[in-house]
Backbone and ligand atoms as CSV (ligand in chain L), in Angstrom:
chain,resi,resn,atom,element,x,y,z
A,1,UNK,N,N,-28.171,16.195,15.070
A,1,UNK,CA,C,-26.974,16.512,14.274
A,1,UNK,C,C,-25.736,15.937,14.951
A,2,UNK,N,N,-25.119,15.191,14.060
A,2,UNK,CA,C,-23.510,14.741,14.676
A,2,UNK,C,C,-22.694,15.701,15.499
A,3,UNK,N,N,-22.039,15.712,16.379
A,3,UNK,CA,C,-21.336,16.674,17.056
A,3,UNK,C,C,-19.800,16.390,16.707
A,4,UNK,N,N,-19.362,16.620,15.519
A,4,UNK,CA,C,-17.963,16.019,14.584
A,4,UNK,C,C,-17.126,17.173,15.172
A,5,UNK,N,N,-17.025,18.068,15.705
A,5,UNK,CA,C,-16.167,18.732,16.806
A,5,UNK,C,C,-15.442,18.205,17.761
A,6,UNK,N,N,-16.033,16.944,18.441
A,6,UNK,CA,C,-15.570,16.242,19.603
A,6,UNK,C,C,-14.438,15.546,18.879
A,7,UNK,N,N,-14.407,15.304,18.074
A,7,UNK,CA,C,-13.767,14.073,17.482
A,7,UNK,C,C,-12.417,15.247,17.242
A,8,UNK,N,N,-12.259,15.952,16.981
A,8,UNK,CA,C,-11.065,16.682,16.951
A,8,UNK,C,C,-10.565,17.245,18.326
A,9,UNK,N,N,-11.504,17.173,18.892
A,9,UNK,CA,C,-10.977,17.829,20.607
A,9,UNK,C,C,-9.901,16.444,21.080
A,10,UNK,N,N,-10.342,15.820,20.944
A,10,UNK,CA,C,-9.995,14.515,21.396
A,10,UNK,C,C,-8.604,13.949,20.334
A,11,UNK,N,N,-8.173,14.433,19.570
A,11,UNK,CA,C,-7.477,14.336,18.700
A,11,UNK,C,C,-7.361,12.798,18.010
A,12,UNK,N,N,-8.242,12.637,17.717
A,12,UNK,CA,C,-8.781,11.962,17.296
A,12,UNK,C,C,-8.612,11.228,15.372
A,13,UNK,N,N,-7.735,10.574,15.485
A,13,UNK,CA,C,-7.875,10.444,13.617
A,13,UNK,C,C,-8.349,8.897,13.298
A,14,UNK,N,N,-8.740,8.795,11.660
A,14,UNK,CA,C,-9.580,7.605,11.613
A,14,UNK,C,C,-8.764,6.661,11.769
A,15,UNK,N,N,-7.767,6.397,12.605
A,15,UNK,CA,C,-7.138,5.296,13.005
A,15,UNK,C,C,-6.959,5.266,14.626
A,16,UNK,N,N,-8.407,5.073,15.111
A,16,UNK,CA,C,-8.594,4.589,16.573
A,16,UNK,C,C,-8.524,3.361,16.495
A,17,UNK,N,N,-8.419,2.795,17.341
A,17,UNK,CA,C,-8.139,1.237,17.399
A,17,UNK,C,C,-8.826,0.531,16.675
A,18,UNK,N,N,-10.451,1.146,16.737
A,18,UNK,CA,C,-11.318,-0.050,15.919
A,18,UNK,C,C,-10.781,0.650,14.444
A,19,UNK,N,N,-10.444,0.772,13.987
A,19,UNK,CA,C,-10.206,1.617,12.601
A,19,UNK,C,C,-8.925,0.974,11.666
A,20,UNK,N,N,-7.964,1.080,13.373
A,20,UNK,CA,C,-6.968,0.247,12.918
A,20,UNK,C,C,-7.260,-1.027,12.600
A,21,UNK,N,N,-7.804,-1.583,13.365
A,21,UNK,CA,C,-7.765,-3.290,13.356
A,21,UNK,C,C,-8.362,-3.494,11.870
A,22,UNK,N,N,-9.423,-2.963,11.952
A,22,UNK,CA,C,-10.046,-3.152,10.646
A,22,UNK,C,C,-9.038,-2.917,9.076
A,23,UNK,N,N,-8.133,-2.018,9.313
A,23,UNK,CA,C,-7.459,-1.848,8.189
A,23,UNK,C,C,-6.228,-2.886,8.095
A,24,UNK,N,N,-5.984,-3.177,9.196
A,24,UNK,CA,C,-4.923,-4.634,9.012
A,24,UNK,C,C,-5.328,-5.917,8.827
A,25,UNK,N,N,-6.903,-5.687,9.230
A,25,UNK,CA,C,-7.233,-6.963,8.649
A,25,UNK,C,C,-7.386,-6.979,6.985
A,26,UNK,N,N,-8.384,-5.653,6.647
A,26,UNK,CA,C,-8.334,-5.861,5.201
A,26,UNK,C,C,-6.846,-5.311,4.531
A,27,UNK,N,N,-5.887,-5.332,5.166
A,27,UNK,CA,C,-4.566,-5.483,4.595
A,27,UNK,C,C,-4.183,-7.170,4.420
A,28,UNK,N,N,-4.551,-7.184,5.643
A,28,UNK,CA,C,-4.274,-9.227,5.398
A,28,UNK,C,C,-4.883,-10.217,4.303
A,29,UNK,N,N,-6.492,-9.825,3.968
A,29,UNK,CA,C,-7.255,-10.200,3.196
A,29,UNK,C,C,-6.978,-9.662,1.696
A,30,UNK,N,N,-6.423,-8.703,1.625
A,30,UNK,CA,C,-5.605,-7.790,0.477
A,30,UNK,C,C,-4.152,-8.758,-0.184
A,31,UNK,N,N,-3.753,-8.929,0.544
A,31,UNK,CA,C,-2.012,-9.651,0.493
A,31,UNK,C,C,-2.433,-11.007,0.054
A,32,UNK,N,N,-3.776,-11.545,0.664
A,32,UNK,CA,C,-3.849,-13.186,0.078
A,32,UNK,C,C,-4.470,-13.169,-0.700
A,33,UNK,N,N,-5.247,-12.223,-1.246
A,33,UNK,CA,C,-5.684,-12.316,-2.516
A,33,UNK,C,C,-4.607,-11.890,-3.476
A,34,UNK,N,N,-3.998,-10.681,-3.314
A,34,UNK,CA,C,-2.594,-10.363,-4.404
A,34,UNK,C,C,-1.982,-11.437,-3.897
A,35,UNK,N,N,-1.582,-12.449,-3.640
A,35,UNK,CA,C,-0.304,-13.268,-3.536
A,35,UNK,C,C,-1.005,-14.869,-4.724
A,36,UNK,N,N,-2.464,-14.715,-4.865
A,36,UNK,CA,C,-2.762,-15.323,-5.605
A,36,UNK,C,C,-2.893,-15.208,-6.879
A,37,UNK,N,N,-1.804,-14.067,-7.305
A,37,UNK,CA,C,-2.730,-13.187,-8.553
A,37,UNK,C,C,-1.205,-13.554,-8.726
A,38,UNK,N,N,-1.115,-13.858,-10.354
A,38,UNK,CA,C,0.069,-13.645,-11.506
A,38,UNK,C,C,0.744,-12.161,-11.131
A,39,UNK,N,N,1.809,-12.348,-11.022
A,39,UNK,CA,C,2.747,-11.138,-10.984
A,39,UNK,C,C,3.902,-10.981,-12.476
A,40,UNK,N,N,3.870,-9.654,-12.597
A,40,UNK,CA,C,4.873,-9.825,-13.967
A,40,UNK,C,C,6.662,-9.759,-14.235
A,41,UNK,N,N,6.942,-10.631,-14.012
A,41,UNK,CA,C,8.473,-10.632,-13.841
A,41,UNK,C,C,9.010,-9.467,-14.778
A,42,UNK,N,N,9.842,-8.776,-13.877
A,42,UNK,CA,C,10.150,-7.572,-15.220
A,42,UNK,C,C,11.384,-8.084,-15.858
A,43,UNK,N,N,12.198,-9.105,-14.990
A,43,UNK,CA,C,13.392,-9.729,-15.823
A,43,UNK,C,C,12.755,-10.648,-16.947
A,44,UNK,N,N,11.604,-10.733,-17.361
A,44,UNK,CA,C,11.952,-11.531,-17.971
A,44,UNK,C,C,10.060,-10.859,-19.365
A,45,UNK,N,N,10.524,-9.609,-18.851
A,45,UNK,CA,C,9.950,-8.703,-19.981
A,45,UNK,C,C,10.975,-8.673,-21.250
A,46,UNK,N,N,10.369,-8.010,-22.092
A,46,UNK,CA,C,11.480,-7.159,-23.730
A,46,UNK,C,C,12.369,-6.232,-23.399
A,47,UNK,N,N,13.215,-6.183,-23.697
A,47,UNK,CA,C,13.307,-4.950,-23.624
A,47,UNK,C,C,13.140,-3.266,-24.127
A,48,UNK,N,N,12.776,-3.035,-23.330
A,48,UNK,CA,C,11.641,-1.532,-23.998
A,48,UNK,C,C,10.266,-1.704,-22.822
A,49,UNK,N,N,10.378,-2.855,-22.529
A,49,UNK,CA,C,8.633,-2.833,-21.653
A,49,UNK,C,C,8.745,-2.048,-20.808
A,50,UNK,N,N,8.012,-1.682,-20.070
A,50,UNK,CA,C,7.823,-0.738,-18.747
A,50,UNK,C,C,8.327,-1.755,-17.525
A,51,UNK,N,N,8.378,-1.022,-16.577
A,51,UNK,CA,C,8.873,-2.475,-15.462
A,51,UNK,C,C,7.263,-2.067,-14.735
A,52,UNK,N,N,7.170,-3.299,-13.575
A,52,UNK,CA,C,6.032,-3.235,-12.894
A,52,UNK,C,C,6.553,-3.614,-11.657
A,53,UNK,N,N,5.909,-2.677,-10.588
A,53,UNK,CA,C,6.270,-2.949,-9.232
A,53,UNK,C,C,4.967,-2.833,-8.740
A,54,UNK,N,N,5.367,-3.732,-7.684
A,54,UNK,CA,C,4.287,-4.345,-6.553
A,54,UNK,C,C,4.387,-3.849,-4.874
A,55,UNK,N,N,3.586,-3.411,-4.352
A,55,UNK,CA,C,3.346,-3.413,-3.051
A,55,UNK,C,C,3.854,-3.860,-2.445
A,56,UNK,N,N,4.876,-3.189,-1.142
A,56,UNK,CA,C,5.552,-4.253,-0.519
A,56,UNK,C,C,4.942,-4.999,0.592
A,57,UNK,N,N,3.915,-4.358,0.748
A,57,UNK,CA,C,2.973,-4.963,1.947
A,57,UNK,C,C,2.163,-6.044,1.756
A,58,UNK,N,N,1.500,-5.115,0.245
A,58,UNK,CA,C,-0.067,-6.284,-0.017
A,58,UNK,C,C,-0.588,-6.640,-1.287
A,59,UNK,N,N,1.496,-6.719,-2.048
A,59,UNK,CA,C,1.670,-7.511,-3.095
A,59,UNK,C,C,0.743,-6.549,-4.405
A,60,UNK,N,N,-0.214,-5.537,-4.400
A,60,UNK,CA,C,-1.021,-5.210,-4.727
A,60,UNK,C,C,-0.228,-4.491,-6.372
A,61,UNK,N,N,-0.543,-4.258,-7.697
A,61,UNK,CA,C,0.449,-3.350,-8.418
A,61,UNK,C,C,0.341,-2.302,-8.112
A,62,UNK,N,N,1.624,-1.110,-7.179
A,62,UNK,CA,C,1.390,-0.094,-7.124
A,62,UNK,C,C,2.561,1.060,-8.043
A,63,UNK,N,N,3.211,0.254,-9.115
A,63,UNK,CA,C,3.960,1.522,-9.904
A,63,UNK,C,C,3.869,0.831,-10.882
A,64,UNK,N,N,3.901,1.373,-12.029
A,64,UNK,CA,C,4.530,0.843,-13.579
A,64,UNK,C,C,5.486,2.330,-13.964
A,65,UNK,N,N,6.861,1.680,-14.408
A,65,UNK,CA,C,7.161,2.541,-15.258
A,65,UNK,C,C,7.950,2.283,-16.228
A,66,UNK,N,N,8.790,3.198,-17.416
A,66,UNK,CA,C,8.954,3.168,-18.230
A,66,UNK,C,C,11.134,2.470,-17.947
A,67,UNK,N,N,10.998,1.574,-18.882
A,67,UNK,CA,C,12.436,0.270,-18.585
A,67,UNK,C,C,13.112,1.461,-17.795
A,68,UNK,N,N,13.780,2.808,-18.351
A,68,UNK,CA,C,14.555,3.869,-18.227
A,68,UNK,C,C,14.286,4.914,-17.325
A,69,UNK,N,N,13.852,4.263,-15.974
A,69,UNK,CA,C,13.071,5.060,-14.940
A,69,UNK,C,C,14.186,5.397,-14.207
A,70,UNK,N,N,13.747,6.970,-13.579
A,70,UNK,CA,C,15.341,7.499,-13.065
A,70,UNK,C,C,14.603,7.786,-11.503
A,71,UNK,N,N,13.493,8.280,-11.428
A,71,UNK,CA,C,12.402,8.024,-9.888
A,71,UNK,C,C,12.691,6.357,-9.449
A,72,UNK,N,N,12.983,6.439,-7.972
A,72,UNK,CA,C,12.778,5.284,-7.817
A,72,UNK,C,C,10.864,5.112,-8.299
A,73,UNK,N,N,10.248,3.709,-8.010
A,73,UNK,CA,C,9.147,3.254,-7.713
A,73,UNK,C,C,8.677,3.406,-6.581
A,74,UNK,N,N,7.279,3.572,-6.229
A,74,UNK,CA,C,5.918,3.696,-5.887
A,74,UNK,C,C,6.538,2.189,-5.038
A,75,UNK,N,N,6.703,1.867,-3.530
A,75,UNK,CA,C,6.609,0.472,-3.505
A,75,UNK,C,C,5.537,0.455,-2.204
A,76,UNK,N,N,4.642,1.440,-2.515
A,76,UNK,CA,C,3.500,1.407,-1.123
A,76,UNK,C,C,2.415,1.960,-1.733
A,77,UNK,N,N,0.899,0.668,-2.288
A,77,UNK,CA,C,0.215,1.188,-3.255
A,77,UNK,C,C,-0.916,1.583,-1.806
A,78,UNK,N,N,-2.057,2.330,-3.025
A,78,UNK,CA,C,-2.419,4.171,-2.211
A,78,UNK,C,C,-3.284,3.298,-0.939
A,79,UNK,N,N,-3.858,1.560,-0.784
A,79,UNK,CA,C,-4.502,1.437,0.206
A,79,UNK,C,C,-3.248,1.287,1.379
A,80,UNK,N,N,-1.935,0.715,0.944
A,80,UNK,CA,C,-1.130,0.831,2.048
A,80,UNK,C,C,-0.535,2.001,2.806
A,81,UNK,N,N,-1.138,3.002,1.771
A,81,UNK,CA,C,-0.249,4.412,2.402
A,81,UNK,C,C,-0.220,4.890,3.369
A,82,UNK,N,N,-1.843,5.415,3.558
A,82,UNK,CA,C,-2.764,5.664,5.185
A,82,UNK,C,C,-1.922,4.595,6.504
A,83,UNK,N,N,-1.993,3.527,6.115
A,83,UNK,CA,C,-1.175,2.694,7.199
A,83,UNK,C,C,0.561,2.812,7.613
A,84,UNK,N,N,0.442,3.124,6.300
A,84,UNK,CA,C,2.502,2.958,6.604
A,84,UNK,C,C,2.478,4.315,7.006
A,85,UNK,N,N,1.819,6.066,6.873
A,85,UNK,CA,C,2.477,6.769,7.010
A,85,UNK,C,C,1.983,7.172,8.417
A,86,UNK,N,N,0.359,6.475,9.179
A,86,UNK,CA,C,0.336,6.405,10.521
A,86,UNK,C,C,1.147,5.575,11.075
A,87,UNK,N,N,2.709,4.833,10.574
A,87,UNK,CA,C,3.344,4.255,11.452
A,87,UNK,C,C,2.779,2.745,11.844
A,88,UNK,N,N,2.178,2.019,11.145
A,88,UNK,CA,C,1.202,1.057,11.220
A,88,UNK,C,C,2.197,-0.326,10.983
A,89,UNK,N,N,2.558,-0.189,9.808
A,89,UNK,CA,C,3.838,-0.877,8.510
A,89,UNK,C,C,5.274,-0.854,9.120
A,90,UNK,N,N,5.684,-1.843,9.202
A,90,UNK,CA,C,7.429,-2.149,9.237
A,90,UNK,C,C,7.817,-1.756,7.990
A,91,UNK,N,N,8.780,-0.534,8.610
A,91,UNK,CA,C,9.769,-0.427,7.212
A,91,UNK,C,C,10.112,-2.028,6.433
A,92,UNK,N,N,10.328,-2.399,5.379
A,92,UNK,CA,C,10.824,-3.582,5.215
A,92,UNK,C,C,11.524,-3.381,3.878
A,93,UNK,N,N,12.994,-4.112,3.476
A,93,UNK,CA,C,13.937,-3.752,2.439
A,93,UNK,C,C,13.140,-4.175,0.982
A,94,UNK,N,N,13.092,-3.453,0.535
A,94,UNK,CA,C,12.551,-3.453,-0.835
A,94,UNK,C,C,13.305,-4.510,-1.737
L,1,ZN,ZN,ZN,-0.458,-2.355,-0.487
């Protein structure tokens, strides 16, 4: 039987080094595939469309909303989250 106790003694979260690396890499492999993908200009939607925002990390779509949105946007979609909110991610200006 696993002894999954230790792993909390040790304070331990799934971003040990090997955990990390691995998630910045498939952040890297994430970003060049979204950077190859059509993005939807919202300037140059109808007006009435929803706007669409993108990931600031890994380009990925992480908000849509409605033209008359009073929330800012979502600009950290849910695989970048785990990373940016362990401190992983440079703030960077939206
Ligand atoms: Zn992302």
């Amino acid at each position: 039987m696993a002894d999954m106790s230790k792993l909390s003694e040790e304070g331990k979260t799934w971003l040990d080094e090997e955990a990390r690396a691995r998630a910045m890499e498939a952040l890297r492999l994430r970003k060049e595939e979204n950077s190859q993908k059509e993005k939807i200009d919202n300037a140059r939607l109808h007006a009435g469309s929803s706007m669409y925002f993108y990931c600031r990390y890994c380009e990925a779509l992480s908000d849509t909303l409605p033209e008359s949105y009073i929330d800012p946007p979502t600009r950290v979609c849910k695989d970048c989250k785990p990373l940016k909110d362990a401190g992983l991610l440079d703030d960077q200006p939206s």
